[in-house]
C-alpha positions as a printed Julia matrix, in Angstrom:
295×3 Matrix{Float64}:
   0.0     0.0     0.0
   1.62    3.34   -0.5
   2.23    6.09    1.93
  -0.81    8.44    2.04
   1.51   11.15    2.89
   3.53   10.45   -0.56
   0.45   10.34   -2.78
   0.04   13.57   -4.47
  -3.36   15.46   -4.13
  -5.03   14.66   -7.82
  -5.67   18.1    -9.55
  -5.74   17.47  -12.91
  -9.53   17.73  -13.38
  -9.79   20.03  -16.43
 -12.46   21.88  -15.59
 -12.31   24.4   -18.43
 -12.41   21.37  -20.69
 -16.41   20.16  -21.39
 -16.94   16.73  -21.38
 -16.6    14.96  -24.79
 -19.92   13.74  -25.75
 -19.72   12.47  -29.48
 -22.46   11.31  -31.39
 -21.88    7.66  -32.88
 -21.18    7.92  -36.47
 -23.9     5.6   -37.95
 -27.05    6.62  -39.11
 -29.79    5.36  -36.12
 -27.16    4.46  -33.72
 -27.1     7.01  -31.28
 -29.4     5.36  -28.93
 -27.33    1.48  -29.01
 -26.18   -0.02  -26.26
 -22.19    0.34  -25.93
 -21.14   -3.45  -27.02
 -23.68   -2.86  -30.18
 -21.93    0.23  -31.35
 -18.71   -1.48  -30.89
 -19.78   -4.29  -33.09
 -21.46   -1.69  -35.73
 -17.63   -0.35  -35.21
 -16.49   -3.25  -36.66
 -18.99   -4.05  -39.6
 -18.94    0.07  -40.77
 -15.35    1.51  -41.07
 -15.57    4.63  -38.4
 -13.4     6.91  -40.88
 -15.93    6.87  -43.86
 -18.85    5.72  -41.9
 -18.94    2.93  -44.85
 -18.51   -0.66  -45.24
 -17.55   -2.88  -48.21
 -18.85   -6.77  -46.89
 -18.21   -9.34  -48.58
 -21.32  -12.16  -48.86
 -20.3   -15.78  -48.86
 -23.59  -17.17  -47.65
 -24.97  -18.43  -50.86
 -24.04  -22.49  -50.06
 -27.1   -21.79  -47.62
 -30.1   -22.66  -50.09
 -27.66  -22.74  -53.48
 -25.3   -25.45  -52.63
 -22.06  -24.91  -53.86
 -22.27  -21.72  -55.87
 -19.56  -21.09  -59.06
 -16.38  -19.53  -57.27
 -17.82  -21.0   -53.69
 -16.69  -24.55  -54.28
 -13.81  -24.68  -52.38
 -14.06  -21.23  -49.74
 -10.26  -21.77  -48.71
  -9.18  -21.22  -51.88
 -11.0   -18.24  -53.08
 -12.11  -16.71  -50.35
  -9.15  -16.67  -47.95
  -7.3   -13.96  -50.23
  -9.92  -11.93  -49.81
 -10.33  -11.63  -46.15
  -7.64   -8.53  -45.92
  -9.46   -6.26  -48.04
 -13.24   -6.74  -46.48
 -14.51   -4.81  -43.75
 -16.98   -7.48  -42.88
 -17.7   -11.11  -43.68
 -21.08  -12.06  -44.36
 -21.11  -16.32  -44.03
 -22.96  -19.15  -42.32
 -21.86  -20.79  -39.05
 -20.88  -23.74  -40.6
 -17.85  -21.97  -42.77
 -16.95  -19.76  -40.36
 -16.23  -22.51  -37.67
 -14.83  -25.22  -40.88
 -12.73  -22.32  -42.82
 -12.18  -18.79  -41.49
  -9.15  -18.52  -39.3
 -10.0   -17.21  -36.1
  -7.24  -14.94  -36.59
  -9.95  -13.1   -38.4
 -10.29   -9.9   -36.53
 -12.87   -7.86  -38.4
 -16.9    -8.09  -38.43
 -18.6   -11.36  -39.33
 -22.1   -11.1   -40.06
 -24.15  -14.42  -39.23
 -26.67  -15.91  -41.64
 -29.06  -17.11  -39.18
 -32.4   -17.8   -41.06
 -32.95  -20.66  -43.88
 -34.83  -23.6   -44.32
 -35.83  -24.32  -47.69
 -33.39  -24.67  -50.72
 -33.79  -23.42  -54.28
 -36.1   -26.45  -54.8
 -38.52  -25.55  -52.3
 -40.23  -22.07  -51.58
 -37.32  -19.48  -50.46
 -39.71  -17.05  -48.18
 -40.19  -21.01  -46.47
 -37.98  -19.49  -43.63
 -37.24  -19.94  -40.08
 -34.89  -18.51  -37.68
 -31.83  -21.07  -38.26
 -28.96  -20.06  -35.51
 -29.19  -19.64  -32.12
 -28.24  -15.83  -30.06
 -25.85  -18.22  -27.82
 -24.02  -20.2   -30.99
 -23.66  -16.35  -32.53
 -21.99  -14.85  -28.86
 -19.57  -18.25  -28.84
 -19.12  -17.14  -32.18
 -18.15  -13.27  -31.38
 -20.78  -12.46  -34.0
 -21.27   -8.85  -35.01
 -24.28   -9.04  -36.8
 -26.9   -11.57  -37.45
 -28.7   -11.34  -41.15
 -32.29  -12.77  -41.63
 -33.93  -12.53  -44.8
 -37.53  -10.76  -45.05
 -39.71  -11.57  -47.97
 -41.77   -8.23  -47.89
 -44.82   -9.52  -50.07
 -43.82  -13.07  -50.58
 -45.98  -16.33  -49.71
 -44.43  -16.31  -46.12
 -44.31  -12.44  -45.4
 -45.68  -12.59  -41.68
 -43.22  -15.75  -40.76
 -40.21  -13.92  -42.15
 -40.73  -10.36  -40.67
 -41.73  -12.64  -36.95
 -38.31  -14.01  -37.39
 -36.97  -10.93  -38.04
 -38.44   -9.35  -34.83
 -37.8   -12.24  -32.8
 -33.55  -11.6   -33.44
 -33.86   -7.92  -33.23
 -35.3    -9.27  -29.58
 -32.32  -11.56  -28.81
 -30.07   -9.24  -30.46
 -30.78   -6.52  -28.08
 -30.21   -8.59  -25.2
 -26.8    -9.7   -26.29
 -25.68   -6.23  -28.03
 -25.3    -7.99  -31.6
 -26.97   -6.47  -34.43
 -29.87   -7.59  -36.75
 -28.72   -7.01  -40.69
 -32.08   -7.57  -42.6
 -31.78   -8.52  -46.02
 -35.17   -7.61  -48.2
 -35.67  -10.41  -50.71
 -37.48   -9.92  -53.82
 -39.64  -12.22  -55.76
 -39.69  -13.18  -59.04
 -43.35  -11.78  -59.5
 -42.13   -8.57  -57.47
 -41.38   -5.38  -59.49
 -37.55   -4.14  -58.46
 -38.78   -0.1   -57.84
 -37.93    2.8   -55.25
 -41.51    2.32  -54.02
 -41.22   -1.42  -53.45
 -37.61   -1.25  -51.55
 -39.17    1.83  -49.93
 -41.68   -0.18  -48.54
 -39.67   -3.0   -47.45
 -36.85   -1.18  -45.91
 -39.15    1.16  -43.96
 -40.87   -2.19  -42.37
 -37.87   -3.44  -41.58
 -36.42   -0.36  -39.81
 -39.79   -0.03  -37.98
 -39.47   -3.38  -36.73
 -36.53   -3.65  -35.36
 -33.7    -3.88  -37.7
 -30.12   -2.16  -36.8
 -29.69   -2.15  -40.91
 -30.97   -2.89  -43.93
 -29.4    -5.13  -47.15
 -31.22   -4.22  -50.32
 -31.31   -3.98  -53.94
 -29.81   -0.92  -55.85
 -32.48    1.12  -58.2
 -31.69    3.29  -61.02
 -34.45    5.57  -60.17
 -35.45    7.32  -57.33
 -32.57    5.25  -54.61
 -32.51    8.38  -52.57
 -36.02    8.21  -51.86
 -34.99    4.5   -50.3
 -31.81    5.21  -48.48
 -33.87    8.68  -47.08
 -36.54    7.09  -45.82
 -35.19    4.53  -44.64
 -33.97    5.57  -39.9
 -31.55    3.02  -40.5
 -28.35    2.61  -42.6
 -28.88    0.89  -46.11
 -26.16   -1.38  -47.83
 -26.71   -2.3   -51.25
 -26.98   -6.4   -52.06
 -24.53   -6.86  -54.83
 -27.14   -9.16  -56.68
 -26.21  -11.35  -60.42
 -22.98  -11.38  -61.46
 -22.27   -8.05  -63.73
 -19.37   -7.05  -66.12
 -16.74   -5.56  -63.59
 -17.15   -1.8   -64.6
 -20.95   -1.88  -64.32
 -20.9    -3.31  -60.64
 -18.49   -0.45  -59.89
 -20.84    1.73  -61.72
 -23.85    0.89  -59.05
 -21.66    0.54  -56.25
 -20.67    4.05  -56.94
 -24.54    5.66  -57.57
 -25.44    3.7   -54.81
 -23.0     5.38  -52.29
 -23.36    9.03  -53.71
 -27.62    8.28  -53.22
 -27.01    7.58  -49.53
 -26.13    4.08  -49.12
 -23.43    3.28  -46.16
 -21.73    0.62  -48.27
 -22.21   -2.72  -50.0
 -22.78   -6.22  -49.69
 -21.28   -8.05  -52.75
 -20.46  -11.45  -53.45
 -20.28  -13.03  -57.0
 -19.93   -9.71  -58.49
 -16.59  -10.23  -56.17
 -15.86  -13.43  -55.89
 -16.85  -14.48  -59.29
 -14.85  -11.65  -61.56
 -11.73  -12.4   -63.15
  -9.64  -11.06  -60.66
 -11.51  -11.26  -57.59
  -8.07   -9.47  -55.26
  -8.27   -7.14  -57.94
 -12.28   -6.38  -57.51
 -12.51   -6.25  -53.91
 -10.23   -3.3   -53.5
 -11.8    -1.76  -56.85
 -14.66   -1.52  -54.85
 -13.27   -0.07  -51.76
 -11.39    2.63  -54.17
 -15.49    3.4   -54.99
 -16.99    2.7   -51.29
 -14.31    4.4   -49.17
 -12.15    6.7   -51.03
 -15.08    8.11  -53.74
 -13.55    7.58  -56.84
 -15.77    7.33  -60.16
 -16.0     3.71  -61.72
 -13.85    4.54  -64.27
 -10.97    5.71  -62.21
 -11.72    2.38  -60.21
 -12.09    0.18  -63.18
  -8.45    1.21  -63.83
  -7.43    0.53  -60.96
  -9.03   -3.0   -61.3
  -7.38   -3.72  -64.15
  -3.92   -2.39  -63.36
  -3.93   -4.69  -59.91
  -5.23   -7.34  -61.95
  -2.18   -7.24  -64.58
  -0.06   -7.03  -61.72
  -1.35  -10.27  -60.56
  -1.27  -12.22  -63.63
   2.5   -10.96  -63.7
């Protein structure tokens, strides 16, 4: 124990210094618990307030998707450049190193495969697999209009629930039918719901018209679903109108991990996501790192 008479009378207690009292950075995050932000901290880079995430989670109703047949191989080189991870359980634990320090979201609803009816879905993970885990975000799909609406928003609610107990977030992920028209009203619609219900953030579809009315509207921060594979300078292209119309990032996977350079993609994008340049400029890019690899 020390002396009392040798500790020094504390003085240092600034007090023509306010108190620092920051706002959190994300869009609908003010009012999080601490260990929630911290996880949003790791999903959404903090600089930019953006987040490039990279979507494996297609083996969950797809089976082995083209460029997702062997995960170690074409997915590992990835891992550097991607702020967050987007998989199922069963790759993380099989795959990912645990040396993996960024954001993983969770896929935690599924059910039905591509032979069955998709919006078929129940909640598929439990909260106390996704905290052994370290999960920072658990994704459910939401089938806003689809044969199982009600079930798929319940499950939706029902993580938002859990998730607030345990401080992880709830990504929702609007899925559109085939018989569904792809418009600013529809995503409108389904984002809002989603928002209102619960959800920390929303994964949606890019629209050519009117995506500022969606990412506006929408309490909650938007990131854009990457969605079919596209030639390289067109996904840039959306990535890029998506970000300028108010989304906080993307969520891409074969447009990714199915191009001809996927190293060479992934950082094309975060030229777009996180440092604003046009496609072009980033389509360059693209193909310079791509030459580089191909020696």
């Amino acid at each position: 124990m020390p002396d009392p008479e040798q500790v020094k009378e504390e003085k240092n207690f600034y007090p023509d210094v306010p108190a620092r009292a920051e706002p959190f950075f994300l869009k609908g995050a003010n009012a999080l618990d601490w260990g929630m932000q911290n996880r949003l901290a790791r999903i959404f880079d903090p600089q930019t307030g953006k987040t490039v995430m990279l979507a494996i989670d297609h083996g969950y109703f797809q089976g082995p998707t083209t460029g997702l047949e062997r995960v170690d191989v074409t997915i590992l080189p990835l891992l550097p450049y991607a702020d967050t991870l987007m998989c199922t359980r069963g790759i993380l634990r099989a795959v990912i190193p645990p040396t993996f320090t960024r954001g993983v979201v969770l896929r935690a609803s599924g059910g039905p495969s591509i032979l069955k009816e998709l919006s078929n879905e129940q909640i598929a993970l439990d909260i106390e697999d996704a905290v052994r885990l370290n999960a920072a975000a658990l994704a459910v799909q939401v089938f806003i209009g689809g044969e199982y609406e009600t079930q798929t928003v319940h499950n939706m609610t029902r993580l938002a629930d859990l998730g607030n107990c345990y401080g992880i977030a709830t990504l929702a992920v609007t899925a559109v039918g085939r018989e569904m028209v792809r418009d600013a009203r529809y995503m409108r619609l389904a984002c809002r719901i989603c928002a209102e219900l619960g959800a920390t953030y929303v994964k949606t579809y890019y629209v050519s018209e009117d995506f500022e009315t969606v990412t506006a509207s929408c309490p909650v921060p938007i990131v854009i679903a990457g969605g079919k594979k596209l030639p390289e300078l067109d996904a840039l292209t959306m990535a890029y109108r998506a970000v300028q119309e108010g989304a906080a990032g993307v969520d891409m996977g074969r447009n990714i991990f199915q191009a001809e350079s996927p190293v060479a993609m992934i950082q094309a994008v975060r030229e777009v996501v996180h440092g604003g340049r046009k496609p072009e400029e980033a389509y360059d890019c693209y193909l310079t790192l791509k030459q580089e690899a191909e020696g």
